[in-house]
C-alpha positions as CSV (number, residue, x, y, z in Angstrom):
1,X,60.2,64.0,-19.5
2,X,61.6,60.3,-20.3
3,X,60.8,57.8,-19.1
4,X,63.6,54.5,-18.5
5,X,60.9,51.7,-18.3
6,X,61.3,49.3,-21.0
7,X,58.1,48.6,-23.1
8,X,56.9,45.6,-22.0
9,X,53.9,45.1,-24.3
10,X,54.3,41.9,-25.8
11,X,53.1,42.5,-29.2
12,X,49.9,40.6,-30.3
13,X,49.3,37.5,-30.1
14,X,48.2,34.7,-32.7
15,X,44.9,33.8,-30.7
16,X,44.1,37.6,-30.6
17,X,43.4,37.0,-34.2
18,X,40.3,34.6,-33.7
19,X,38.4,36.5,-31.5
20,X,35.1,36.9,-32.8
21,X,35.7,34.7,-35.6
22,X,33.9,31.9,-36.8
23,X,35.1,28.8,-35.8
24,X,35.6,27.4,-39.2
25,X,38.3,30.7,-39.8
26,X,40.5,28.8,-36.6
27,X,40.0,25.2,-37.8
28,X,41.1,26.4,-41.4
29,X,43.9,28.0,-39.9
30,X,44.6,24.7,-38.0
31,X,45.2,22.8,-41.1
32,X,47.2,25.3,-43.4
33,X,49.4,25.4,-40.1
34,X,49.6,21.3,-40.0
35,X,49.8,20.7,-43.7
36,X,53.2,24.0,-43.6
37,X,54.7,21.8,-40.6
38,X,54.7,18.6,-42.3
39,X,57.8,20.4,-44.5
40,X,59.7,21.6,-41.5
41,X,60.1,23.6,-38.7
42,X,57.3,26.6,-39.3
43,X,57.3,29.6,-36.5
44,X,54.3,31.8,-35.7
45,X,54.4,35.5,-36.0
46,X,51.7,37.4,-34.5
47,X,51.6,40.7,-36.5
48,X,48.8,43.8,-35.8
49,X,46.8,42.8,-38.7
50,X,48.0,39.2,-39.8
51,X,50.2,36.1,-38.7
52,X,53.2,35.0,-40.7
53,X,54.6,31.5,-41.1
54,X,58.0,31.6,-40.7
55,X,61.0,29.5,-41.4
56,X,64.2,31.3,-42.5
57,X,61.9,34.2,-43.3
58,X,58.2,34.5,-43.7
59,X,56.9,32.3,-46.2
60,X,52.7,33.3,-45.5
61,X,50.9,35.9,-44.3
62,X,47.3,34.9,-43.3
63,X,44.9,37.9,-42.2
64,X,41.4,37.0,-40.4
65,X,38.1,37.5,-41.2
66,X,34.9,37.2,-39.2
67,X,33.7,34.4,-41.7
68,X,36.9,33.5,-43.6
69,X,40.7,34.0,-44.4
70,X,43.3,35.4,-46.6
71,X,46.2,33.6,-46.7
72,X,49.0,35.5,-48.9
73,X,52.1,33.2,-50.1
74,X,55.9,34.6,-50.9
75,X,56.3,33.3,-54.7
76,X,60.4,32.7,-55.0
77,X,61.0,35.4,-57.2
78,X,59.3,38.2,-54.5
């Protein structure tokens, strides 16, 4: 059986990815955001294990620790 609900799970979200994190992981966070938006327009993607930064296509990825970050950057030739 089928069903014809549409999913309506919205995906994560980006604050989902600070729970139970230390505060210095969202404050660090904070300012890689700040410093990407002083460039231009930078979007949010909420992903299930990271966020991306996003302007014509995702530019970061930043995956959160309890205690700390990864933040992955997209050279120009990748």
């Amino acid at each position: 059986m089928t069903s014809s609900t549409a999913n309506t799970d919205p995906g994560p979200k980006v604050q989902e990815h600070f729970e139970n994190r230390a505060p210095e992981v969202k404050a660090t966070y904070a300012a890689i955001l700040k410093a990407a938006k002083r460039l231009g327009p930078v979007k949010e993607e909420a992903k299930k294990t990271s966020i991306h930064l996003v302007r014509k296509s995702a530019f970061a990825g930043v995956a959160t620790r309890k205690s700390a970050l990864i933040l992955t950057l997209k050279s120009v030739n990748s």
